[in-house]
SEDRENDREN-686479 format. One record per residue (C-alpha): residue in three letters; x, y negated, z negated. Coordinates in pm, whole numbers, plus 50000, padded with zeros to 5 digits. Each point is the difference from the previous one (the first is absolute). Layout:
<dogus>
["ALA",[X,Y,Z]]
...
</dogus>
This chain:
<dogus>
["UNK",[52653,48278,51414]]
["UNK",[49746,50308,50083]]
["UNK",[49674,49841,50017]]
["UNK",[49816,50131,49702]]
["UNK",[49724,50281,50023]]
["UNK",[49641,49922,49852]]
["UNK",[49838,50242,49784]]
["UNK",[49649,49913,49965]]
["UNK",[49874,50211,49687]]
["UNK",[49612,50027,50059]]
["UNK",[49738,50111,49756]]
["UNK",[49584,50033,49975]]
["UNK",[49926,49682,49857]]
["UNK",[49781,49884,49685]]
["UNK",[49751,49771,49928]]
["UNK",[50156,49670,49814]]
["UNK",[49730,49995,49759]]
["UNK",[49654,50050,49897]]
["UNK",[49848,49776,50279]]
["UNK",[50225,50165,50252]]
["UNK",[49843,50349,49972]]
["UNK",[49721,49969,50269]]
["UNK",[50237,49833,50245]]
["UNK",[50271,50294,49914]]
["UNK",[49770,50296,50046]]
["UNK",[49814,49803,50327]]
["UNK",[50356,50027,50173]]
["UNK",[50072,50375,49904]]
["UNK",[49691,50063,50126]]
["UNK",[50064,49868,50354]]
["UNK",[49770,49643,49948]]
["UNK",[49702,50209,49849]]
["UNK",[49942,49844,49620]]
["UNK",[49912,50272,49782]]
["UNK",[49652,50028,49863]]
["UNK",[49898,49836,49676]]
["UNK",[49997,50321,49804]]
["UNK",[50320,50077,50102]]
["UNK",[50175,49660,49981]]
["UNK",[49827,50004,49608]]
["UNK",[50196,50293,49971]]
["UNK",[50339,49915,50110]]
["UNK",[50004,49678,49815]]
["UNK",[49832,50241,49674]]
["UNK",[50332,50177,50052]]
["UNK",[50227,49722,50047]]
["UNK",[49840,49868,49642]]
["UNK",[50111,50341,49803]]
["UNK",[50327,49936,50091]]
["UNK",[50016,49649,49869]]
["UNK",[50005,49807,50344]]
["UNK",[50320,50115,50096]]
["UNK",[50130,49978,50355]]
["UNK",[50343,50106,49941]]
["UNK",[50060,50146,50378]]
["UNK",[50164,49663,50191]]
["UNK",[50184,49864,49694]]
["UNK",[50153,50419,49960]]
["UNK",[50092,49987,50379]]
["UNK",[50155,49657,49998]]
["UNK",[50253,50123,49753]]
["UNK",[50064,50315,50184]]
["UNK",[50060,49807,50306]]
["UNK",[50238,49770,49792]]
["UNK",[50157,50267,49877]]
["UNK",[50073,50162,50253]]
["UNK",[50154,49727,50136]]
["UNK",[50238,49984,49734]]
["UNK",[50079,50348,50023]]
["UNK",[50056,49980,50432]]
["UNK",[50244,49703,49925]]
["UNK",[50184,50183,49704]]
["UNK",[50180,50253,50261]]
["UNK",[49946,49804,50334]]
["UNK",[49974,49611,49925]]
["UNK",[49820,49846,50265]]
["UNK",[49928,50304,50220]]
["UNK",[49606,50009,49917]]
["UNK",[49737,49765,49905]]
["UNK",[49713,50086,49910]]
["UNK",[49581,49845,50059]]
["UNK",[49678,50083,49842]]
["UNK",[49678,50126,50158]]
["UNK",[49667,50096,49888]]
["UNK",[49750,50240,50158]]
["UNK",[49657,49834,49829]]
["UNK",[50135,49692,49840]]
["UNK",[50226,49678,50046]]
["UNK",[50275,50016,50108]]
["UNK",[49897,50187,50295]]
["UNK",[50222,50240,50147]]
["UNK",[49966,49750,50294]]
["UNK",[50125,49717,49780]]
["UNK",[50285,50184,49918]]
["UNK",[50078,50028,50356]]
["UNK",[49954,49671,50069]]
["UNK",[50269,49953,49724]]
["UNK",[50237,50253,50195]]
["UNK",[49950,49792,50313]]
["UNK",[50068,49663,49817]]
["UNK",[50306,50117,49836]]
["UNK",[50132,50204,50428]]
["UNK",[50000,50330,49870]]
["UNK",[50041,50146,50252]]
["UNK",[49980,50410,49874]]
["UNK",[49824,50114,49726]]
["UNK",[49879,50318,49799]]
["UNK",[49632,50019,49829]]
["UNK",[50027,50156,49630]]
["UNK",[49670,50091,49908]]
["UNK",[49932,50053,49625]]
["UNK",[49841,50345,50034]]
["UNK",[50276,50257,49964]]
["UNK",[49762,50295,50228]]
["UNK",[49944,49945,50378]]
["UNK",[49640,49998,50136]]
["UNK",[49872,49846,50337]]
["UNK",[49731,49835,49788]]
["UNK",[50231,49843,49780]]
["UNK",[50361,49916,50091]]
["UNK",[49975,50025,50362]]
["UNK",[49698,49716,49999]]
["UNK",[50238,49763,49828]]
["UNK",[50256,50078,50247]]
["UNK",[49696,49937,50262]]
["UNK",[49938,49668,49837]]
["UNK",[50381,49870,49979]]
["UNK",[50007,50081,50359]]
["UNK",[49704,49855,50148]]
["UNK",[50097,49690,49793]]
["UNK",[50307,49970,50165]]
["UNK",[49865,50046,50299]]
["UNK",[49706,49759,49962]]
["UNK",[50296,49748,49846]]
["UNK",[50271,50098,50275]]
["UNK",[50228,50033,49785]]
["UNK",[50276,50204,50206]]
["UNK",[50042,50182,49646]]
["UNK",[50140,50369,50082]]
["UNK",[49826,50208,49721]]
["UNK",[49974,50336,49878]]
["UNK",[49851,50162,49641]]
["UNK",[50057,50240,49740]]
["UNK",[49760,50226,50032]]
["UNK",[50040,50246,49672]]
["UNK",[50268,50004,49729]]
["UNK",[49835,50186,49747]]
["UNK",[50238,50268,50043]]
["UNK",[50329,49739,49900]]
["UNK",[50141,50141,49722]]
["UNK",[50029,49764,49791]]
["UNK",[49666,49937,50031]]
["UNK",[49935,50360,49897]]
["UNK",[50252,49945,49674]]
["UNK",[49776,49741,49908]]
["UNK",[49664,50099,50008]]
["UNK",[50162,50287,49798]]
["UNK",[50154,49829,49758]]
["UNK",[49638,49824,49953]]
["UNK",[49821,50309,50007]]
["UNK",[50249,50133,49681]]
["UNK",[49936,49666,49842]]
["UNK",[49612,50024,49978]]
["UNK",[50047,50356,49936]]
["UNK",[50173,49905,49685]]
["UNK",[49777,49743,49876]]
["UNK",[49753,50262,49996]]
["UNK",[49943,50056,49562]]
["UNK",[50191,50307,49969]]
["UNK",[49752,50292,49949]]
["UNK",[49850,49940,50394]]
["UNK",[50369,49984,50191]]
["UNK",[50028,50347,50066]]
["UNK",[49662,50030,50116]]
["UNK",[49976,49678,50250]]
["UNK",[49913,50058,50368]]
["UNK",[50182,49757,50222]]
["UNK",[49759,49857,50294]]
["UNK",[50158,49841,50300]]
["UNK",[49771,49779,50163]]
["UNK",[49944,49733,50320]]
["UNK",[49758,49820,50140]]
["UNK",[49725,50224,50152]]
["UNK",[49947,49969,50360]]
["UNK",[49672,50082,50264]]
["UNK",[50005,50368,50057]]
["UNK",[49960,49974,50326]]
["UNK",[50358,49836,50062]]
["UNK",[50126,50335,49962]]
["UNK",[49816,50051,50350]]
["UNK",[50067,49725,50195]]
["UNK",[50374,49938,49950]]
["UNK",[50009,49729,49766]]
["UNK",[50140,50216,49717]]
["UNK",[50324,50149,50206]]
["UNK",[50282,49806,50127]]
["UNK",[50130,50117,50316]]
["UNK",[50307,49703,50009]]
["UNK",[50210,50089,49728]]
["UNK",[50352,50078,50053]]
["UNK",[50001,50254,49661]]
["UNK",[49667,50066,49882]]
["UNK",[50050,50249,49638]]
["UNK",[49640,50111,49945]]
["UNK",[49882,49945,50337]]
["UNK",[49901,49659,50015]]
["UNK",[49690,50124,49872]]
["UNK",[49821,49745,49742]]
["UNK",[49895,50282,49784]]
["UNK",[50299,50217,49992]]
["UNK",[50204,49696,49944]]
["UNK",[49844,49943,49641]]
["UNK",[50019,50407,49929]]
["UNK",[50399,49974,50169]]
["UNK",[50059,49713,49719]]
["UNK",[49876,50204,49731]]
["UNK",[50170,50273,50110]]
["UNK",[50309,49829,50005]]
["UNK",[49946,49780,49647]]
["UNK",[49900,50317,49851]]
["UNK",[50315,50162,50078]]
["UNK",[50213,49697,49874]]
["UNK",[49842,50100,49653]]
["UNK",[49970,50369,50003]]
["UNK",[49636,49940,50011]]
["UNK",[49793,50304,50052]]
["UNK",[49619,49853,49954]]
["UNK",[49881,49731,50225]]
["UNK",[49771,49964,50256]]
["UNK",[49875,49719,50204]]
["UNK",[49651,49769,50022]]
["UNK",[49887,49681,50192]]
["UNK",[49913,49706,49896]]
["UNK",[49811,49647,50074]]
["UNK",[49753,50166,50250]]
["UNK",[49806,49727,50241]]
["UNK",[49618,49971,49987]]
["UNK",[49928,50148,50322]]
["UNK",[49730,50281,50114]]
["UNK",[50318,50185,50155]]
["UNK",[50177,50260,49742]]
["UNK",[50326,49919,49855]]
["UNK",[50329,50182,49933]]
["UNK",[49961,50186,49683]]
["UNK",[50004,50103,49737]]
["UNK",[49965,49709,49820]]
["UNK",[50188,49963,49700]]
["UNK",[49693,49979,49779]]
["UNK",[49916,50350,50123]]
["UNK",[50413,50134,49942]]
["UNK",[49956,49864,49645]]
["UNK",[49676,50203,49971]]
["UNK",[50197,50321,50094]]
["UNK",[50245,49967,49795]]
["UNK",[49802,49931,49730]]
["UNK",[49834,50354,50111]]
["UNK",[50361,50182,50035]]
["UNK",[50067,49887,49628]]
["UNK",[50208,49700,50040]]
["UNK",[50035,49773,49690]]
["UNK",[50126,49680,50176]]
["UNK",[50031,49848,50347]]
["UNK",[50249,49814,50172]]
["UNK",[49929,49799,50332]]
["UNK",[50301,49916,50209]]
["UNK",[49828,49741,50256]]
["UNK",[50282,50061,50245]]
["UNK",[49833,49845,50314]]
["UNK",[49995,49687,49797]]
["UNK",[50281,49786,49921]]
["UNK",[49798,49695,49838]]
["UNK",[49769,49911,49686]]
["UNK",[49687,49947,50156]]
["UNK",[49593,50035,50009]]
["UNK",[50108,50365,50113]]
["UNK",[50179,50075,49676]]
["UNK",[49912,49769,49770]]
["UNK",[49613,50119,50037]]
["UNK",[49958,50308,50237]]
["UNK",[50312,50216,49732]]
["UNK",[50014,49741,49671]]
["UNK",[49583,49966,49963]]
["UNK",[49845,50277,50229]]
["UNK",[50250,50313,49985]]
["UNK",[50091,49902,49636]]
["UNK",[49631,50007,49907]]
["UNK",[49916,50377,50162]]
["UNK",[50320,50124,49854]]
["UNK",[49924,49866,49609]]
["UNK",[49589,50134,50033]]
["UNK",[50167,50311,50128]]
["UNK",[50238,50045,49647]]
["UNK",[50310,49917,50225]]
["UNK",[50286,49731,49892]]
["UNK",[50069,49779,50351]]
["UNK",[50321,49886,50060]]
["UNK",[50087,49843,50344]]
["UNK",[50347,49886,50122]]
["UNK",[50147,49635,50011]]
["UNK",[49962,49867,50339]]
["UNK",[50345,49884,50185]]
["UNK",[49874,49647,50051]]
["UNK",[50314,49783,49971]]
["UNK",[50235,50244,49805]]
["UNK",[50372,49995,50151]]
["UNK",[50016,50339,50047]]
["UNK",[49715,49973,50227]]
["UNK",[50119,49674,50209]]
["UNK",[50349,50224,50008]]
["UNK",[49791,50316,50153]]
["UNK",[49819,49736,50246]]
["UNK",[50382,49829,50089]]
["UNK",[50127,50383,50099]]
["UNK",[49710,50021,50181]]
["UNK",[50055,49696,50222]]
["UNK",[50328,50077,50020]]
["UNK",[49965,50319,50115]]
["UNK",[49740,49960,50249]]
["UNK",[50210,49735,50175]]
["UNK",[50326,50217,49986]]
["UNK",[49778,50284,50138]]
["UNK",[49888,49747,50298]]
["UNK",[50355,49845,50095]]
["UNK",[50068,50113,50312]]
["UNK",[50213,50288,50052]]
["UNK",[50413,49906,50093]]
["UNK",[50106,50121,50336]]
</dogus>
């Protein structure tokens, strides 16, 4: 039998609770606890949305899933391991798993569908200094974008339609669709970190910004969609500028251009998380509604089937893209 390949599905991580917060933001922040104020703050944020730390549980199930959905066509042929960025289980404990179980190949799924070197290639960094540190023999390589998969693309647009059409009636016509991700430093757009240089098809460039605009290009033309435009969300609290504009500043424009509703399409996102449940539910909901604008946003993938069925194609297809070629 072919030994199996591991798929170790990696995400940002979450606090596990209230009293986890300080610990959580202390590793993001490379061992430096944040400051009293600021710690206040996060856990004042955490509160509004009802102590929920949804993000593990959300990618357990995707990983499960997509387990289920790898063994529906090829039984036995992948087998797939869970690693956090920022919380347990570590991406290292995940490939300590791998190294347990003599995988001996495997493929890092990161669950961020747009490539950046300050996002998915530092997981892939982690996973392989891990296996290195572990010497693990493990042969691995990593998705680095699949935004651009389409089913991926039918989906967000058959999300965007849906929260287009719970919009009440009167404002439909006049909603402005925002795309949005998370914001990045400006200055990655200097020094590299923004453009990948190692992909063997790259659709918008490999370019974190025109990645989000080549999705809503793309989802937009699924629906015949005419007026959208694209923002950035979840900015960090840094003295360096950000990527903008941020989203609270698109919803101010199109209040100004006469728009009666909004609808966010998170699309850098695939989870329920501080990031959506406060930064678009509680923040972007509140300028649109003191602005006279209705705020819709669209369902996040989370554990849907469709979704674990765009994230099986996309295994699938990365490793049939990577098979050598027959001579």
């Amino acid at each position: 039998m072919t030994e199996p390949i591991g798929v170790l599905v990696m995400a940002y991580g979450t606090a596990a609770g209230p009293d986890d917060v300080e610990r959580y933001y202390t590793d993001i922040r490379g061992g430096r606890a944040p400051t009293p104020e600021h710690l206040r703050e996060l856990e004042d944020r955490y509160a509004a949305i009802g102590n929920r730390f949804p993000l593990l549980d959300i990618t357990r199930e995707q990983g499960a899933g997509l387990q289920r959905e790898l063994d529906a066509a090829d039984p036995g042929r992948f087998r797939t391991y869970l690693g956090m960025k920022h919380s347990p289980p570590f991406i290292r404990d995940g490939v300590a798993e791998m190294k347990d179980d003599g995988i001996r190949r495997a493929l890092g799924l990161v669950m961020a569908p747009h490539w950046s070197g300050m996002s998915v290639e530092t997981y892939a960094a982690a996973a392989r200094s891990a296996i290195e540190d572990q010497d693990a023999g493990i042969e691995f390589d990593h998705v680095r974008h699949w935004y651009a998969q389409p089913s991926f693309i039918e989906l967000l647009a058959w999300r965007v339609a849906s929260a287009v059409e719970s919009l009440p009636g009167p404002v439909r016509s006049g909603a402005e669709i925002i795309f949005s991700a998370h914001s990045l430093p400006q200055r990655t757009l200097d020094d590299g970190t923004t453009r990948c240089t190692a992909c063997r098809e790259c659709p918008a460039g490999c370019e974190y910004d025109a990645q989000l605009r080549d999705t809503a290009d793309r989802v937009a033309a699924r629906l015949g969609m005419e007026t959208y435009t694209t923002g950035w969300q979840s900015a960090g609290r840094t003295p360096d500028p950000w990527l903008g504009p941020p989203v609270e500043d698109v919803i101010r424009e199109a209040a100004e251009r006469g728009a009666k509703a909004v609808v966010v399409c998170s699309a850098g996102f695939v989870s329920d998380h501080l990031e959506i449940l406060y930064d678009l539910d509680i923040e972007a909901r509140g300028v649109a509604e003191s602005l006279g604008l209705v705020f819709g946003r669209t369902e996040m993938p989370n554990a849907d089937p469709a979704f674990l069925r765009v994230l099986a194609e996309v295994v699938r297809g990365h490793v049939a893209a990577s098979a050598p070629a027959e001579v």
